[in-house]
C-alpha positions as CSV (number, residue, x, y, z in Angstrom):
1,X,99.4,64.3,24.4
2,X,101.6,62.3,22.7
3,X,103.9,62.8,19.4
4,X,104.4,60.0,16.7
5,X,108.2,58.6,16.4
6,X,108.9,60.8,13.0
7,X,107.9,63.9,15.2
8,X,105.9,65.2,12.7
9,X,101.7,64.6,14.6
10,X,100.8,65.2,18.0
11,X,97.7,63.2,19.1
12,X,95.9,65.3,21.9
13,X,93.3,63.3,23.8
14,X,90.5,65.3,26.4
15,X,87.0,65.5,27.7
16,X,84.0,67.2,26.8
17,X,83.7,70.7,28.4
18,X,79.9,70.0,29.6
19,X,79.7,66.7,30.8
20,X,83.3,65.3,31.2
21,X,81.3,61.6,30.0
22,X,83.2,61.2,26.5
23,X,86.5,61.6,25.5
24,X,88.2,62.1,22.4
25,X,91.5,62.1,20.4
26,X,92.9,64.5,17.6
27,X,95.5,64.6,15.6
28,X,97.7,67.9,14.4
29,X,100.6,68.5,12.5
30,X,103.5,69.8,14.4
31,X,104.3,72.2,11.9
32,X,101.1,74.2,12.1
33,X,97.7,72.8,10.9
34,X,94.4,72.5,12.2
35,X,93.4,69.4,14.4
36,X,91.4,66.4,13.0
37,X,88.9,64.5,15.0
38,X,90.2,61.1,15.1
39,X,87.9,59.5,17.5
40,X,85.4,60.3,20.3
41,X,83.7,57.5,23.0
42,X,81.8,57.8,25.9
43,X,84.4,57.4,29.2
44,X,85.2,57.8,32.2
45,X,88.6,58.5,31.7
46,X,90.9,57.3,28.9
47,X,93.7,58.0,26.4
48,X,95.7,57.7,22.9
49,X,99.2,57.4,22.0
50,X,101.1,56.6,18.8
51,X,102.3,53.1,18.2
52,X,105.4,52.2,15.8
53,X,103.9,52.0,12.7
54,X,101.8,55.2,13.0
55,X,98.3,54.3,13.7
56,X,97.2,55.6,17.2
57,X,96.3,53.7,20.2
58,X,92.9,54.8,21.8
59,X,91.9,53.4,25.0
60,X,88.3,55.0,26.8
61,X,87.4,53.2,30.2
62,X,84.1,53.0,29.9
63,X,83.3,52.3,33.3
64,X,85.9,53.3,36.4
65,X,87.6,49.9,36.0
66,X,86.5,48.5,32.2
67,X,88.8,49.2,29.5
68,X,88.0,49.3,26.1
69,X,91.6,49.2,23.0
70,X,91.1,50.8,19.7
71,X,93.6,50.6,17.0
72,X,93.1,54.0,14.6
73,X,95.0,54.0,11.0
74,X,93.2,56.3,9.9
75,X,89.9,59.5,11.3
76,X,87.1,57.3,12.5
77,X,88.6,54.1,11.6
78,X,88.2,52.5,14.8
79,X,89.6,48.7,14.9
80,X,88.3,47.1,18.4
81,X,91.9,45.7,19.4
82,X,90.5,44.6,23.1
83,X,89.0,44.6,26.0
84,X,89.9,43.8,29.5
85,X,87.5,40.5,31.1
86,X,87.6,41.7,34.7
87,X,88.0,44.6,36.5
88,X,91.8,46.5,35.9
89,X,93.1,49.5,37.7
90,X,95.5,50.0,35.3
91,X,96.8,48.7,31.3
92,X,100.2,49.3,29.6
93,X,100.1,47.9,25.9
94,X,104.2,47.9,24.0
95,X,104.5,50.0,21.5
96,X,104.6,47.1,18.7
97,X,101.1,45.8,20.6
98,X,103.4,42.1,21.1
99,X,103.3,42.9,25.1
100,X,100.9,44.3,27.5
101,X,100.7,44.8,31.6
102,X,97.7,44.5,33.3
103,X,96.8,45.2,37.0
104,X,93.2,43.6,37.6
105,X,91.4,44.7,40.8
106,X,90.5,41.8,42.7
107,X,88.2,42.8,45.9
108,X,89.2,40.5,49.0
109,X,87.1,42.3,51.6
110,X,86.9,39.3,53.4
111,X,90.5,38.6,53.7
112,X,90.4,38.6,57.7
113,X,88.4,35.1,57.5
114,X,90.6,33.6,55.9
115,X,93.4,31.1,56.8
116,X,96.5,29.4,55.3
117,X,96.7,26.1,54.7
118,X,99.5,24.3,54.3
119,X,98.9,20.7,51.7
């Protein structure tokens, strides 16, 4: 859950009841209201929050370590914002979307072969 900067919405993110495979984000008015389907995906896990100017980050993993970044202005007005190349663990994305942090997984399951080597 997450509330917008003005305090006025509350963007709820969750899973299915049956399945747990898709996840989705609603927004509600603070004030009383009923909640409005922004956006739904298929997931593993995922999330939403508000950025500066309003519109709502969404951000399904689509696999255990693939992320997919949705910009929403608007219900169902998904704007594909990005996708991770390799395999992450974990993504935190400012919220004026100029920075982001990344931690990629990178497997080294071989490590104990290998040696350092000085140039």
């Amino acid at each position: 859950m997450d509330a917008d900067r003005p305090g006025q919405h509350l963007a709820v993110s969750g899973w299915n009841a049956g399945t747990f495979d898709s996840i989705g984000v609603a927004v509600m008015p603070t004030d009383g209201g009923a909640p409005v389907m922004w956006a739904t995906g298929a997931a593993e896990q995922g999330g939403a929050h508000f950025l500066d100017d309003g519109s709502i980050l969404f951000a399904p993993w689509d696999t255990p370590e693939s992320i997919q970044l949705y910009r929403l202005r608007t219900p169902g007005s998904l704007e594909r914002f990005g996708a991770a190349p390799r395999p992450v663990a974990g993504v935190s994305v400012s919220d004026d979307l100029k920075r982001a942090a990344v931690l990629e997984v990178s497997y080294h399951g071989d490590a104990y072969m290998s040696s350092i080597v000085r140039p």
